[in-house]
N, C-alpha and C positions, 0 to 999 in steps of 0.2 A: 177619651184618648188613653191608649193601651200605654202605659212608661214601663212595662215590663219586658225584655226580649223575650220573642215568641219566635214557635217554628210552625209552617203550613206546609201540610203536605196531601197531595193526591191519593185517596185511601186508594189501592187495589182489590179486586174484585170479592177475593176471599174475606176483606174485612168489611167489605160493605159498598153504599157508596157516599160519593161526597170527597168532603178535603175534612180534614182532621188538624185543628190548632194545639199548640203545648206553650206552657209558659216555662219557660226554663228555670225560673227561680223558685216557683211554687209548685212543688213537687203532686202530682199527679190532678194537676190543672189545666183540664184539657176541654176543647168543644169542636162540635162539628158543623157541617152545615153543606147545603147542595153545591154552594159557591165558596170557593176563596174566602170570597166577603162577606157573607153571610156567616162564615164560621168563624170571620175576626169577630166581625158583629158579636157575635155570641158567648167571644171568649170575655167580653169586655164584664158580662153576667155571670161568667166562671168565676172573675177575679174580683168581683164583689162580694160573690158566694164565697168562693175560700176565705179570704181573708175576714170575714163577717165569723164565719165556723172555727178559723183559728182563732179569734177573739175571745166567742163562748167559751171553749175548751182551754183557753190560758195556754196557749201552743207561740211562738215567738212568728212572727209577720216577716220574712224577709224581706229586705229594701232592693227595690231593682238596682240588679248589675249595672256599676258603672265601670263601665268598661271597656276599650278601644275602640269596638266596632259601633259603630253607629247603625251599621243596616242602608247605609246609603253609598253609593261607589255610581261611578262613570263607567260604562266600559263602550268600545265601539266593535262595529259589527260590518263583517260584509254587506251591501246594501242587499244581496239574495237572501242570507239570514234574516235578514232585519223585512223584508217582505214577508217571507215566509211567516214568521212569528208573527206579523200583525194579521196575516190572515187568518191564521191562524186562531189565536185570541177573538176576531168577529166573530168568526164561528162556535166559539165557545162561548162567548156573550162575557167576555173578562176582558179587563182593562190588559195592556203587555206589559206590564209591568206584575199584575197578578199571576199569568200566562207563565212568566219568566222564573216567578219564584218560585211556584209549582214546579214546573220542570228542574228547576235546582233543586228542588228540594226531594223532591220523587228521586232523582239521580243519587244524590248522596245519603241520603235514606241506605240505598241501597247499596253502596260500598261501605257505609259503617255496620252492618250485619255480617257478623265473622263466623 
């Protein structure tokens, strides 16, 4: 289990492909992978490797952010969205819930680059 906040985003084309994970506390602790979840999957061994190599090196371990967001919220949706997205998601072979973060996270990805 990740206790660290992470970000997952849909790489684009120029960077490759796949989703790309970040840990936000552990500064340049990142993994990838074909799927969503496969590159949570993966970060879970990013964040055993860092924190193992900060250890070696006598570098300080930061304790994940406790911090308001939890990463979990309600929202309701037109049932035409709320279609759409789950077909969405079969076709991509991702739960809608991975489907959704991706798409958040691809979007604001992209308005936080100034």
């Amino acid at each position: 289990m990740i206790d660290y906040p992470f970000t997952v985003r849909k790489l684009p084309l120029e960077e490759g492909t796949g989703y790309l994970t970040e840990v936000l506390d552990l500064n340049r602790c990142i993994a990838d992978g074909e799927t969503a979840e496969e590159a949570i999957h993966n970060l879970e061994d990013a964040i055993i490797s860092w924190i193992k190599t900060a250890g070696e090196l006598n570098r300080p371990i930061p304790l994940p952010s406790d911090d308001f967001y939890s990463g979990k919220w309600v929202i309701r949706t037109p049932k035409s969205l709320h279609r759409k997205l789950s077909e969405l998601s079969k076709r991509e072979g991702v739960s809608l819930n991975t489907l959704t973060v991706s798409l958040l996270s691809e979007s604001v990805g992209t308005k936080l680059h100034y």
